[in-house]
C-alpha positions in Angstrom: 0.0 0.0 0.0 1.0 3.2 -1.3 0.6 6.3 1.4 1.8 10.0 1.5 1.6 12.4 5.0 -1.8 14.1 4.0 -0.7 17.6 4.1 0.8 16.9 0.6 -2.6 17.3 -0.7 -3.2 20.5 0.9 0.2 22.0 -0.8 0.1 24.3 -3.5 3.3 26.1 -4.6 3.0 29.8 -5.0 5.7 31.4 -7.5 7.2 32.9 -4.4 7.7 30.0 -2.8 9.2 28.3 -5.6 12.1 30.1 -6.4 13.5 29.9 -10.0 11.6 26.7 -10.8 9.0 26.5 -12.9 5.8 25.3 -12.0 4.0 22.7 -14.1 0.1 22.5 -13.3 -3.2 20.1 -14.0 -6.3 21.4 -14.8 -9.5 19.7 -13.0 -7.7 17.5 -10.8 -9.8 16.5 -7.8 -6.7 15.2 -5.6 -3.1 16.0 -6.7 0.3 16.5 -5.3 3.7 18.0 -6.4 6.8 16.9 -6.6 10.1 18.6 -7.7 11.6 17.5 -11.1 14.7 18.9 -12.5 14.1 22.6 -12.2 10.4 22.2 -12.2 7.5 21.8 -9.6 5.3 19.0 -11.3 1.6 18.4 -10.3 0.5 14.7 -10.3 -3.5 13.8 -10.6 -3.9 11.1 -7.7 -7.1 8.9 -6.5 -6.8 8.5 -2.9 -8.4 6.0 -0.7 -8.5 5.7 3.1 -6.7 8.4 5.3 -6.1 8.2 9.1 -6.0 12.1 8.9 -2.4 11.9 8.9 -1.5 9.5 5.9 -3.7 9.0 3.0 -3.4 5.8 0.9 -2.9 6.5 -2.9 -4.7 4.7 -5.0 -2.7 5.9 -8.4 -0.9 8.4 -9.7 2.5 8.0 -7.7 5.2 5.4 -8.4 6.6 3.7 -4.7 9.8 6.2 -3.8 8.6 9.3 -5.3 8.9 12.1 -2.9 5.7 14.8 -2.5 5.9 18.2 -1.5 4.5 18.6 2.2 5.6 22.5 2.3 8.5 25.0 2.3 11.3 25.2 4.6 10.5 28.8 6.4 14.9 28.6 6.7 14.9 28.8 2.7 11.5 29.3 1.0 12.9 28.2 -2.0 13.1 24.8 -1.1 9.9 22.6 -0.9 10.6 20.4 1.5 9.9 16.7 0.6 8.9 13.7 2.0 7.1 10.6 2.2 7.8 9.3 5.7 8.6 10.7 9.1 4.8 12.2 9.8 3.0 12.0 12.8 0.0 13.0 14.5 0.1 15.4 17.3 -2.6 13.7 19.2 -0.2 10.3 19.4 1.6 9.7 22.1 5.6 9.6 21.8 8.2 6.8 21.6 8.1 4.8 25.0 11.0 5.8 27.5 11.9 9.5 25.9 13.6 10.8 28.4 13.1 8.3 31.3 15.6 8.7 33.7 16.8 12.4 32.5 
């Protein structure tokens, strides 16, 4: 099963945000992400399926290893940060025994 954090699908990239790239957009997509290509910000048309509210399972439209855009890194807004793991909800509890013992 395919999933990406769900905030990819709320990211769209704003010339300002993007730097130099380029930005290459869909037209009527229901559900679609970005990811950065070369020198250009790519929109893919996806059909998701179930979502936890932090993942969302895709469906189609992504190939396993492709990295979406989640958001820009405030450091350097002309990077879009990437990623495909490493979310979590902030409603979950942490790792058992952080900082046991400290």
């Amino acid at each position: 099963m395919l999933s990406i954090p769900s905030k990819a699908l709320r990211y769209t990239p704003q010339k300002e945000t993007v730097g130099n790239r380029k930005i290459q957009d869909i037209n009527g997509a229901k559900n679609k992400v970005w990811t950065v290509e070369g020198n250009t910000v790519v929109a893919h048309r996806v059909n998701i399926g179930m979502t936890d509210g932090t993942h969302t399972q895709v469906l189609s439209g992504l190939k396993a290893g492709q990295e979406v855009i989640t958001g820009v890194d405030v450091k350097s807004s002309e990077e879009p940060t990437a990623s495909a793991e490493g979310e979590r909800s902030p409603f979950a509890p942490g790792p058992r025994n952080r900082n046991k013992g400290k």
